[in-house]
N, C-alpha and C positions, 0 to 999 in steps of 0.2 A: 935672302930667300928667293927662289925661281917661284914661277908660275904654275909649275908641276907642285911645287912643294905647300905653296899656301893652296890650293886646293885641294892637294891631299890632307894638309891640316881643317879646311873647314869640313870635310866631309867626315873627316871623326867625331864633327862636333855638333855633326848635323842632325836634329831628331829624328829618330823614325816615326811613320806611319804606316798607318793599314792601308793606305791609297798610293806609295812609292813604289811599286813596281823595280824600277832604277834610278835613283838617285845619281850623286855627283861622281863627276868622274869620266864618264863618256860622250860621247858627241849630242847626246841629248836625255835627257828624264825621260821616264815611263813612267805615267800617272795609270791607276785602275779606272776603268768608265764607274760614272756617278749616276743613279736611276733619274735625278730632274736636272742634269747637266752642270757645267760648271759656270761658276761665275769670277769675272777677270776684272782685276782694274790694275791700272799701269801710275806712278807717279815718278818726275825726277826733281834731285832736288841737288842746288848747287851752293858751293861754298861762296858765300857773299849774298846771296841772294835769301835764303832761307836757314842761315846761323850763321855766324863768323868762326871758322875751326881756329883760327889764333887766338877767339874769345872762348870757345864752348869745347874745344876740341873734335878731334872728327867721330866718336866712341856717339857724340853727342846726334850728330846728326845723320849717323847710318842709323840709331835706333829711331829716330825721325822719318827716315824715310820707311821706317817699317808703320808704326804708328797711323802716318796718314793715309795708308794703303787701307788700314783697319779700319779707320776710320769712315770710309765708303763702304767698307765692307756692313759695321755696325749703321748705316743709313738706308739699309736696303732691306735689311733681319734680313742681314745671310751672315756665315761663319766662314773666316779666313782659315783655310786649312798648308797652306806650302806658297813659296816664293820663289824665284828667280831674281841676281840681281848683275846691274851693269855697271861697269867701275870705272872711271875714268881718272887716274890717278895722276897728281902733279909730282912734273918731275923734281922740283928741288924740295921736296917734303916726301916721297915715297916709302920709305919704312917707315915712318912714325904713321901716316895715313892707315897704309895695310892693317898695323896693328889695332889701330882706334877703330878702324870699321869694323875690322873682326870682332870685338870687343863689344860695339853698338849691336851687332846684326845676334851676336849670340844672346846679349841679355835679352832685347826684344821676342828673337822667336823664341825665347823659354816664358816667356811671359805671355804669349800669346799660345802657348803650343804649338809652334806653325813648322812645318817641314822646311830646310831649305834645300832646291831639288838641285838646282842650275844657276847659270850666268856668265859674265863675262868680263875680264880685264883688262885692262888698257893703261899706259901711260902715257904722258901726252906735258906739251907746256900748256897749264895753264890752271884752275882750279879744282879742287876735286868735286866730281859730279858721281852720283848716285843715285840710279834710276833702277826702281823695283816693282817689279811683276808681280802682283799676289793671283793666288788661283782659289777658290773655294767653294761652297755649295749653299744653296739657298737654306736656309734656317726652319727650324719647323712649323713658324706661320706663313710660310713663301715666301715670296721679293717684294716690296714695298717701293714703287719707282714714284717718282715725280709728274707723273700725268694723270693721278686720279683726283686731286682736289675738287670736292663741290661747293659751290654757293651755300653759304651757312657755317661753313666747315668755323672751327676754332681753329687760331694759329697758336702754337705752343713750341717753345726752348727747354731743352732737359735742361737749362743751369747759367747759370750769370755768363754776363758778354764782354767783352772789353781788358784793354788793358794785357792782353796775353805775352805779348815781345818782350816787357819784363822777364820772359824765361821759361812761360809754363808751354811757350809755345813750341817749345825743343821736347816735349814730352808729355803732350795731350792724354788725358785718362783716357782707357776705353770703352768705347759706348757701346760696346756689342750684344753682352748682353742685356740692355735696356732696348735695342732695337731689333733683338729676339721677341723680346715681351709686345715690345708696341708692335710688333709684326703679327704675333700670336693673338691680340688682343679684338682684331676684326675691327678697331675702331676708328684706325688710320688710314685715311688714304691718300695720302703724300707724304714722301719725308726725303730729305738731304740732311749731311754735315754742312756745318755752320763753318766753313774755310776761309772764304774771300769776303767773308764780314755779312749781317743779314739785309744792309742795306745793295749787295749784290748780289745774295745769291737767293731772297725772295721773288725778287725778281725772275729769275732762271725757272725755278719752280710755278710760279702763276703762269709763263711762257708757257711752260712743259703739260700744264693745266688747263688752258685756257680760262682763266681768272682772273681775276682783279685782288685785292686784299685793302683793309684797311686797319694800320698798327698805331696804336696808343703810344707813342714815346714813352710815358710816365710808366708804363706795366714793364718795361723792357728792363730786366733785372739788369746791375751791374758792378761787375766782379770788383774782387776789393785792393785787384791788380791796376786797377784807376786812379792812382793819385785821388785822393780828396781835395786837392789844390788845383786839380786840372779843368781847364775850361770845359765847360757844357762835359759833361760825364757821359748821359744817357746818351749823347747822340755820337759818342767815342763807344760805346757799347753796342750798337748798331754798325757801327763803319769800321771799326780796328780790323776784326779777320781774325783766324787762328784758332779759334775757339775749338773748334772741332765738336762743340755739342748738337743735338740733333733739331733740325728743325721742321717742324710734324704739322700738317694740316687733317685734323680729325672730327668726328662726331665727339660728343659728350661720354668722357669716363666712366667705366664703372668701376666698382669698389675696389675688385680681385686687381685690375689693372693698376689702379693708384697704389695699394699696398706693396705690390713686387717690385715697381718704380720708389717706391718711397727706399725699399729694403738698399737697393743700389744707387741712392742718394741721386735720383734722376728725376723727383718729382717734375712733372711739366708746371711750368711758367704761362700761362694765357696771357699774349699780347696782343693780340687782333683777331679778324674776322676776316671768311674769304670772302668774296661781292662778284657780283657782276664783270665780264670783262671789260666791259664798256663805261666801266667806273674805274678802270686804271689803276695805281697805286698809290693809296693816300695814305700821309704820315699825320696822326692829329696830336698837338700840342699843346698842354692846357687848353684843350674843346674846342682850340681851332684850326680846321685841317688845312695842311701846307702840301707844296711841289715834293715829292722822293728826294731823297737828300742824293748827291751822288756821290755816293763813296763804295769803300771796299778797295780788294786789290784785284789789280788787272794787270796781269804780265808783257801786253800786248798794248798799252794805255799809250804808249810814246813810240809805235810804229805810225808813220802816216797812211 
């Protein structure tokens, strides 16, 4: 198959929307203007680094790369509505590739709804890479960012931690609509996905806050993706990554909030407290508090 050809083929495959003006096909989309603007997030994802295609196939990790798109998208209560993506396809695997991406990118945007408007192809020596553009609009309770945390706040997990590479990490549920709710709910004021693990990306958000935080190890749920045999669990639920649950710094619950969370199996987890920023980040451990552990993943960890 040409290059004419498979994107003539994704573009019949493409959903429509009320917001596509122009779709695939031509030198660029045409999106309609949105009354509170758009919101973009970019991720790429490569073979070796984030799934192995000779172990998961490649089907596996173009719906991956759609997933963790959403996944920013459900951290913010906004709704992913269309995508663009970049392909960077290896040469001595190229038809089996094309086909498993086409295959990944279709099941995901039917599962999300999501347009696919654009992007672009490449072949190349070396791994296949996967880099997607998602575009969408803020959710009906606004954008929920990372810089409102206050002193008091409660620190809360939609859902057990750890353990995810086992497999679930190739295909994260989506938290969108739970991060509709806690968007809606007025009671949040910070939230991220849980990607790079919460022992990194707490961090990020008390930064983004100016905060401090202090997390209970023993509250910190963890998933049943953890060996029972594995050393120290809780603090592999903390540090693993992947998780893609949401991690919320808010006021106290109310009712109607818990229920709609409950209904989409997203009850929040209480782990900690936000503090002062001048109280830094402390992890307490059977009642007594220790240094931040340092973990999580860092793509950049082995540059000097």
């Amino acid at each position: 198959m040409d290059e004419d050809g498979w994107t003539a083929d994704l573009a019949r495959e493409a959903l429509p929307a009320d917001l596509v003006r122009l779709g695939i096909g031509d030198d660029a989309a045409w999106l309609a203007a949105v009354p509170d603007g758009w919101v973009v997030a970019t991720d790429v994802l490569i073979d070796g680094v984030h799934g192995v295609v000779a172990d998961v196939g490649a089907a596996a990790l173009a719906a991956k790369a759609v997933h963790v798109n959403v996944s920013d998208f459900a951290a913010m209560g906004a709704r992913p509505r269309a995508l663009l993506v970049g392909l960077v396809l290896p040469r001595d695997d190229t038809a089996s590739c094309l086909e498993g991406v086409r295959a990944g990118l279709r099941a995901a945007c039917r599962e999300h709804h999501l347009a696919l408007v654009g992007g672009d192809t490449n072949v190349a020596e070396g791994p296949l890479v996967i880099a997607v553009t998602m575009l969408g609009t803020p959710g009906p309770g606004g954008l929920v960012t990372r810089t409102g945390a206050r002193v008091g706040d409660r620190v809360s997990v939609t859902g057990p931690l750890g353990g995810s590479l086992g497999g679930r990490h190739l295909a994260p549920r989506s938290r969108v609509e739970a991060g509709e709710v806690l968007a809606r709910s007025g009671r949040v004021h910070a939230m991220m996905d849980v990607s790079d693990g919460v022992a990194r990306d707490l961090p990020r958000l008390c930064r983004a806050s100016g905060v401090g935080s202090l997390i209970d190890l023993e509250r910190v749920p963890v998933h049943a993706d953890v060996p029972e045999a594995a050393p120290d669990r809780p603090m592999r639920a903390l540090c693993d990554g992947e998780d893609f649950e949401l991690l919320v710094a808010h006021a106290p619950w109310d009712d109607d909030t818990l229920a709609a969370l409950a209904r989409l199996d997203a009850t929040p987890i209480e782990i900690g407290v936000v503090t002062e920023a001048a109280e830094g980040l402390v992890l307490v451990r059977a009642g007594v508090p220790q240094a931040w552990p340092r973990g999580g993943f860092d793509h950049l960890a082995s540059v000097p």
